[in-house]
C-alpha positions in Angstrom: 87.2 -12.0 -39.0 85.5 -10.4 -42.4 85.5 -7.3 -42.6 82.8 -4.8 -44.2 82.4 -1.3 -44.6 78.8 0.0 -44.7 76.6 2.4 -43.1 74.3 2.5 -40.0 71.4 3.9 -39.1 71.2 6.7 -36.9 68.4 9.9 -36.5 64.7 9.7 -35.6 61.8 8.5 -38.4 61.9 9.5 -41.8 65.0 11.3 -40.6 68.1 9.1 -42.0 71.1 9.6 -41.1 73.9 7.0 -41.4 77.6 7.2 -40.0 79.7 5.3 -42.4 81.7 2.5 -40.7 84.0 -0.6 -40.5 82.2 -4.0 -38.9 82.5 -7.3 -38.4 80.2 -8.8 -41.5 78.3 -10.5 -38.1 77.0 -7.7 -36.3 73.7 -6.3 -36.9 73.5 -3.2 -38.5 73.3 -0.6 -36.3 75.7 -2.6 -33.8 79.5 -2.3 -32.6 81.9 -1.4 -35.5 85.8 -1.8 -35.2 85.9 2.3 -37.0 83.9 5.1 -37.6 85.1 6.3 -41.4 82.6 9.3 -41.7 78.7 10.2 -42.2 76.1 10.1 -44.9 73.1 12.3 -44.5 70.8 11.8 -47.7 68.8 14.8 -46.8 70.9 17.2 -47.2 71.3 19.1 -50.6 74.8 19.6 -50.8 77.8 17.8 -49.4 75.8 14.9 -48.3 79.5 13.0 -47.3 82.1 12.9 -45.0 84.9 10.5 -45.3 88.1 9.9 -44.4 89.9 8.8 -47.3 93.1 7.8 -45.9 91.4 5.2 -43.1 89.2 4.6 -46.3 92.1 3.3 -48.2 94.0 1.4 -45.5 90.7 -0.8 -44.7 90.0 -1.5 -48.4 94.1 -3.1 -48.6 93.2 -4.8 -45.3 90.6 -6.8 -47.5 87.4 -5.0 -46.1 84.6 -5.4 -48.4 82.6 -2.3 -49.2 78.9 -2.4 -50.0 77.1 -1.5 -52.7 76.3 2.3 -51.6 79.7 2.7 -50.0 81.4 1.8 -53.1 79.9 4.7 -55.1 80.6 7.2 -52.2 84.3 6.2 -52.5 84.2 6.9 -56.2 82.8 9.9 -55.6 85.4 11.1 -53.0 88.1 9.4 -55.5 89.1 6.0 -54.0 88.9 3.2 -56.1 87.1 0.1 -55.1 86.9 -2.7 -57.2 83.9 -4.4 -57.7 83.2 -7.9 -55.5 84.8 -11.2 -57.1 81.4 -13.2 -57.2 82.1 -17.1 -57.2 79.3 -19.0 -59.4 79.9 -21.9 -57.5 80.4 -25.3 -58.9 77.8 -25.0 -61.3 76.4 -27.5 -64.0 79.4 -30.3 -65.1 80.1 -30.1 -68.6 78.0 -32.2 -70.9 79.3 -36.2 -71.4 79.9 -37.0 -74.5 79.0 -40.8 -74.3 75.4 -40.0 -73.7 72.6 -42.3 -75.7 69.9 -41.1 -76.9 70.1 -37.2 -76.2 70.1 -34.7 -78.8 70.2 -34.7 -82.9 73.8 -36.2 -83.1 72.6 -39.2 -80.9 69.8 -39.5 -82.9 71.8 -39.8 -86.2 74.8 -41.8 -84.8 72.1 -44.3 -83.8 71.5 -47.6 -86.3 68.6 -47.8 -87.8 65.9 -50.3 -85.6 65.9 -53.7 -86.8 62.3 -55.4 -87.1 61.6 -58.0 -85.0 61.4 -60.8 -86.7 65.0 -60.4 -88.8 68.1 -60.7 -87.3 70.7 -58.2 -88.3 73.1 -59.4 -90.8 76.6 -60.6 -89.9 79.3 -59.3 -91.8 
């Protein structure tokens, strides 16, 4: 089970409010959450944040992933998170040397064109 730690939605319209949690990466985003870690209320002027920084800690060593906005509210409450380790796949293979016909150096490697009624010399 992947673990996440992000925020759902709570309050009426154009009233956020957001309880900071711990949840399967599966469940929708207001749904069941293994923890509650604390709130974020973005309309508030001052001391927007609660969290519990201990709990906080112990999920991120458990391998829980934080999002995006959760990872700035831990730096702002002092918990370092470190940024996601983003896989670029397989990707394109390297380029073959042996190719004909591609590029300057296969253009200049290549023996000049014999005309068609000579036959190139044997040596």
């Amino acid at each position: 089970m992947s673990l996440v730690i992000r925020m759902a939605r709570g309050g009426k319209k154009h009233r956020p409010y957001y309880r900071i949690v711990v949840a399967d990466k599966r469940a929708s985003r207001d749904g069941r959450y293994v923890e509650r870690l604390g709130s974020y209320d973005p309309l508030k002027s001052d001391n927007k944040s609660t969290l519990d920084v201990e709990r906080a800690k112990y999920w991120l060593s458990t391998g829980a992933q934080p999002s995006d906005r959760i990872r700035k509210l831990l730096s702002l409450h002092g918990v370092e998170a470190h940024p996601p380790k983003h896989s670029k796949g397989p990707g394109k293979p390297p380029p073959r040397k042996d190719r004909k016909g591609r590029g300057k150096e296969a253009a200049a490697a290549a023996p000049a064109a014999v005309p068609a009624g000579e036959a190139p010399k044997a040596s």
